[in-house]
N, C-alpha and C positions, 0 to 999 in steps of 0.2 A: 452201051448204057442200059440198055433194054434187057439185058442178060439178068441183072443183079434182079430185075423186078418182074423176073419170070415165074416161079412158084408161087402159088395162095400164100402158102405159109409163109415165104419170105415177105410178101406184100402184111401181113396182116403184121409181122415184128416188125416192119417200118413204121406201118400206122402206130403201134403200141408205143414204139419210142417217139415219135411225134406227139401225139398226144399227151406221150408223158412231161416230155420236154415242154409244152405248151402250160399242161396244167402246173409246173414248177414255177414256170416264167409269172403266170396269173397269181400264184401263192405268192411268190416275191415279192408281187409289187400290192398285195392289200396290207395293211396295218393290221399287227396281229404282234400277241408277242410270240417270243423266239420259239417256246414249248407246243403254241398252239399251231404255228406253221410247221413246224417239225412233225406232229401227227396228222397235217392234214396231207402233209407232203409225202409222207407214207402211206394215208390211206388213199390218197388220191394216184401213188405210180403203180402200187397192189391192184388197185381197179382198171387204168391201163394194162397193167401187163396182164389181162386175161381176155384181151385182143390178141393177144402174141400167140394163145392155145388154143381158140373157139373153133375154130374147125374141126382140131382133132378131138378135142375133148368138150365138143359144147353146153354138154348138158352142165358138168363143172365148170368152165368159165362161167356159163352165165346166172348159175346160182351163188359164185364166188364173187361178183359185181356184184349182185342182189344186194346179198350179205353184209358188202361193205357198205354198200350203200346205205341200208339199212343200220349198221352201225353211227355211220357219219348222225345219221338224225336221229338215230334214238341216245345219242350220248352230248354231243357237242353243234351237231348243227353249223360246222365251219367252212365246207366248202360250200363256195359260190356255181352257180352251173359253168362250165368250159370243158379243158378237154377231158375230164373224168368221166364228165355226163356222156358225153358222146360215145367213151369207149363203154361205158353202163350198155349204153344204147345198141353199140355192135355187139356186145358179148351178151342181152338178150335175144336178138336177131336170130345171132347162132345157136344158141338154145330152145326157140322157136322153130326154128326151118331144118336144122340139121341132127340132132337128137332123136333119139326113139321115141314111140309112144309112148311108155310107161317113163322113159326120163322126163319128158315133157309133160306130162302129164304132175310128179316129183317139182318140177323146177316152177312149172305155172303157181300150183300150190302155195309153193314155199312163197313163191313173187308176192303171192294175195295176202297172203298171211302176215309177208314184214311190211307190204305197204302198209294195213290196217294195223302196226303194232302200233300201242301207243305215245305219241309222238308230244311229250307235255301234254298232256290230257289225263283223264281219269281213268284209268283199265277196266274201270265197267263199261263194256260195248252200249250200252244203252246211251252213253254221256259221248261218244266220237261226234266228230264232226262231219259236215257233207262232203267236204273239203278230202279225205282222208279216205273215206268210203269211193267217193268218186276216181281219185287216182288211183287205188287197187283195181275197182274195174274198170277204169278204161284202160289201165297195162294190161289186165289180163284177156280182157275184149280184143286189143291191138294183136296182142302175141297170139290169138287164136286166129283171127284175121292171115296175119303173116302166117302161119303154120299152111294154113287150109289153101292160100292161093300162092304163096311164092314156093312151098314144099308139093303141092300138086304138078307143079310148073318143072318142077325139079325132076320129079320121078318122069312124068313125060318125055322130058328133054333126057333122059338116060335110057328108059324105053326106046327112043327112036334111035 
């Protein structure tokens, strides 16, 4: 049994199909109509599956989570947090810790920029909320955090 869950990469397509499976199950059962769970159900398995790539391609998974993400709220606002978020959550990680510097540097960017896009609000920056300003930097605070101590931690542990 331990064979199948021996590879990062095959662990990371179980989490992705779990998660996906998970977020499916959560769309299922809120009330919605049939148009709006059908886009959320795609943009919510899209955001999963770039759990399935994050190690090999982290910088792209986790600007492609971003992205969607930043979709979901800048258009319709329909997913509930569940397994989307979480895979959001792994496929910044990997963008964080495993990515180059100038990708990370690219992907942080991009993070700050759609969290503060705006979200029902006025697009003059002067009229944003605290609300909105504060979740761009505490993601981009966190993802600097993780880079600097679990990516230090990394090269160390490959050094020795």
């Amino acid at each position: 049994m331990r064979l199948w869950l021996r590879g990062k990469r095959q662990r990371d397509l179980i989490v992705a199909a779990v998660l996906a499976a998970a977020s499916l199950l959560q769309i299922s059962l809120t009330p919605a109509s049939t148009g709006q769970q059908a886009l959320a159900a795609l943009v919510a398995v899209a955001t999963c599956a770039t759990v399935a790539f994050r190690q090999r391609y982290p910088a792209t998974a986790g600007m492609t989570a971003q992205g969607l993400m930043a979709l979901d709220f800048l258009t319709w606002h329909n997913l509930a947090a569940g397994g989307w978020t979480i895979a959001w959550f792994c496929s910044l990680y990997g963008l964080a810790v495993w990515s180059s510097r100038w990708r990370f540097v690219a992907g942080a960017a991009f993070t700050g920029l759609t969290d503060l896009s705006p979200v029902g609000r006025d697009a003059d920056p002067a009229h944003w909320d605290s609300t909105a300003i504060g979740f761009a930097l505490g993601t981009v605070v966190v993802m600097l955090l993780l880079r600097r101590i679990v990516g230090d931690r990394d090269t160390r542990t490959r050094l020795a």
